[in-house]
C-alpha positions as CSV (number, residue, x, y, z in Angstrom):
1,X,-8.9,34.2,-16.3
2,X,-11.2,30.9,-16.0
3,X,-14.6,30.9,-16.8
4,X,-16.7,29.6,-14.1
5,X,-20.0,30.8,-11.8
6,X,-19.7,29.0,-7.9
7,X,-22.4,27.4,-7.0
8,X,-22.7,27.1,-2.8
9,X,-25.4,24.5,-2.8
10,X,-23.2,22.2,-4.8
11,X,-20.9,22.7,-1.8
12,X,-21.0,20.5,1.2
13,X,-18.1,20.6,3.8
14,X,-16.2,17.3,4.1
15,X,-14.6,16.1,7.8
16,X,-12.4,13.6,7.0
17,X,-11.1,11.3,10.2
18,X,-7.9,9.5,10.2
19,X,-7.8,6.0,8.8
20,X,-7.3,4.0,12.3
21,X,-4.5,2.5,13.2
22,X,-4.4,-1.3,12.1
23,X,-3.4,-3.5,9.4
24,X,-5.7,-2.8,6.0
25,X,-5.9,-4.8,2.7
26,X,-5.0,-2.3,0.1
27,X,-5.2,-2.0,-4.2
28,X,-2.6,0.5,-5.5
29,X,-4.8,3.2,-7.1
30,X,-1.8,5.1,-8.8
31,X,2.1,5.5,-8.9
32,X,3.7,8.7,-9.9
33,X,7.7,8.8,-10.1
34,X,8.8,11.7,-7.4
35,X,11.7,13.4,-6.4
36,X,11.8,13.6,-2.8
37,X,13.0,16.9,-0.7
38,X,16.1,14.8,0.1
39,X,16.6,14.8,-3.1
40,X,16.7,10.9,-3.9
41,X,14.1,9.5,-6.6
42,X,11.5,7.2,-6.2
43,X,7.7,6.5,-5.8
44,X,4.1,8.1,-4.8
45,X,1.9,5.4,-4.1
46,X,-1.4,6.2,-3.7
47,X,-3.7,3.3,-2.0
48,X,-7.3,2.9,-2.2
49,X,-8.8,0.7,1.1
50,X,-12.5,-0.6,0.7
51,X,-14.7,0.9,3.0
52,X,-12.9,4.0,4.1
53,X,-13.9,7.5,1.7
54,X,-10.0,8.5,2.4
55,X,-6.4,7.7,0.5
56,X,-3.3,6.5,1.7
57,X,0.0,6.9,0.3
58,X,3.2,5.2,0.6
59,X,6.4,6.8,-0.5
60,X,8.8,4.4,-2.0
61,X,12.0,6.1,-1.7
62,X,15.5,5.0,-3.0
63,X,18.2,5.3,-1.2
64,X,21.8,5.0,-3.2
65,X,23.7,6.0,-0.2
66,X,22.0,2.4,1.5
67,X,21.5,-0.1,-1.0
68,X,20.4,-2.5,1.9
69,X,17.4,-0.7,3.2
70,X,16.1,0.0,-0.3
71,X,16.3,-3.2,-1.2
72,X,14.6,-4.9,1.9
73,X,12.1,-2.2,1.1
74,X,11.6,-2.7,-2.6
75,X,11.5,-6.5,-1.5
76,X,8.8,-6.2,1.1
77,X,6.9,-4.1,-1.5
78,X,7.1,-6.7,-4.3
79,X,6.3,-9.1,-2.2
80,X,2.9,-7.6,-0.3
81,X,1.3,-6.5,-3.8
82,X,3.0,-9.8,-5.7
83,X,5.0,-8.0,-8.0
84,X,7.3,-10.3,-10.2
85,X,8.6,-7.8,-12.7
86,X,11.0,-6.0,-10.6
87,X,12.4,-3.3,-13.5
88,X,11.3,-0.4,-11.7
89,X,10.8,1.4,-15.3
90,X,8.0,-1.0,-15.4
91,X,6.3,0.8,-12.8
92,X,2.7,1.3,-14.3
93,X,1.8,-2.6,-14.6
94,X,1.5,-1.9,-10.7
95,X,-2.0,-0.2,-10.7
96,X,-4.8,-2.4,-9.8
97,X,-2.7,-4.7,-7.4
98,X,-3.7,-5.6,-4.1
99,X,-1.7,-6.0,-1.1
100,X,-1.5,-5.3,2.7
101,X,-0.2,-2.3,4.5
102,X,0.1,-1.5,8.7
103,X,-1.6,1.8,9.4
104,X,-0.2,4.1,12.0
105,X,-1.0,7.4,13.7
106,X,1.4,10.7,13.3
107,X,1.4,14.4,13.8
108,X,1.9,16.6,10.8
109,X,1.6,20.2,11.6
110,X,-0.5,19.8,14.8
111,X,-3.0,17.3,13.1
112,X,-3.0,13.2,13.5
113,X,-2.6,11.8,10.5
114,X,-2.4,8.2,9.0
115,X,0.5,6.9,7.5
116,X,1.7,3.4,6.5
117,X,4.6,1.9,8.2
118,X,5.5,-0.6,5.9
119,X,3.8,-3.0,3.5
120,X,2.8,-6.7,5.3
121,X,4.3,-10.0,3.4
122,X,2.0,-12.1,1.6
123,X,2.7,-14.9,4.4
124,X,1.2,-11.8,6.8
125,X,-1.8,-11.3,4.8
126,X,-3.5,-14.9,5.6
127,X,-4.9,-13.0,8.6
128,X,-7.5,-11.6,6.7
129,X,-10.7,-13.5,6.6
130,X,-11.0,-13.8,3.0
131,X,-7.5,-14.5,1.9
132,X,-8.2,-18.3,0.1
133,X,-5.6,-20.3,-0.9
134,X,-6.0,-23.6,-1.7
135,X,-3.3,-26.4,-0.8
136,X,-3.1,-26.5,-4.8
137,X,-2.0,-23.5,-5.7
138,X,0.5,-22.9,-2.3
139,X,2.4,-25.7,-4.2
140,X,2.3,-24.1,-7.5
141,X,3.9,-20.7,-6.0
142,X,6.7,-19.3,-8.7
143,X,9.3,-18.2,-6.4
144,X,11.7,-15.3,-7.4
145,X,15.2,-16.4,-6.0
146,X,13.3,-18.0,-3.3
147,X,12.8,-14.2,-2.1
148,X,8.7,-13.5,-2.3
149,X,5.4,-14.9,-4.0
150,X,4.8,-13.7,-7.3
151,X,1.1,-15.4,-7.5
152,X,-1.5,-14.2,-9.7
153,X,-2.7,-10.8,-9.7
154,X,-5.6,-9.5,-6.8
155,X,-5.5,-13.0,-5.1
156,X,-7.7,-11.9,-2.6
157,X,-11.4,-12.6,-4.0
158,X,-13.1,-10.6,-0.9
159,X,-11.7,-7.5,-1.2
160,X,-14.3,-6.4,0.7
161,X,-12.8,-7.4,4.3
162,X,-10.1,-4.3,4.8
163,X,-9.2,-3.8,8.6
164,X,-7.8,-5.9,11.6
165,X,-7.0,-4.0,14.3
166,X,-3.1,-4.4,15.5
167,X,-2.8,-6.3,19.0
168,X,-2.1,-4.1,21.9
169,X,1.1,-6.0,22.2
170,X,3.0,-5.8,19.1
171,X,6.3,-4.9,18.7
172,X,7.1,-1.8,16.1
């Protein structure tokens, strides 16, 4: 049996609000391999967004039975958090990089919760304020089969500007 004495006034009840919706810069905080309830391998992401106290976590889930989708999916991964080493074994070099996500709103059991959508491209992420990128180094991109940037790591020196709210009239 463990070995510990509670102590209430350590306790302090935590109400966690949803993430809102909305596009959000993002740093991959961890990646765990999973098998997934359908039974097909793949990834938990788990996403770390300055300025909000809660998580994200995007499932990257491969799908032999549609080699297309996973691959447009593993793509627009790559390419949001500028991954160039695409061996999949390789998966822990992905900690610490930052990309882009789009934030939406679902139910889960009666409660909203937020979930992303789908990861934005690096072309989507000059948006943010502080993406910087200097005529310069747009002409020195390495391009991987002309697919995605594979720039340096955590391009983005302002971190610090997460959120831009989605316009009213875009398309999902």
């Amino acid at each position: 049996m463990a070995n510990w004495n509670y102590n209430p006034s350590e306790y302090s009840a935590r109400n966690f609000e949803p993430i809102p919706e909305g596009d959000y810069r993002v740093r991959i905080n961890n990646v765990k391999e999973k098998i997934f309830s359908t039974g097909n391998e793949g990834f938990e992401i788990t996403l770390e967004i300055p300025g909000q106290v809660g998580k994200l976590w995007y499932y990257l889930v491969l799908e032999p039975s549609d080699s297309l989708k996973t691959n447009q999916r593993l793509g627009m991964f790559f390419d949001s958090f500028a991954i160039c080493d695409t061996d999949l074994n390789h998966y822990s070099n992905w900690i610490g990089r930052d990309g882009a996500v789009r934030v939406k709103h679902s139910v889960y059991n009666g409660t909203i919760t937020s979930r992303v959508v789908f990861c934005l491209s690096r072309s989507q992420q000059k948006k943010f304020l502080d993406y910087s990128e200097s005529v310069a180094e747009s002409q020195n991109r390495t391009v991987n089969n002309g697919a995605f940037y594979c720039g340096q790591q955590n391009k983005f020196p302002g971190f610090n500007t997460p959120h831009r709210e989605i316009p009213s009239d875009m398309v999902f």
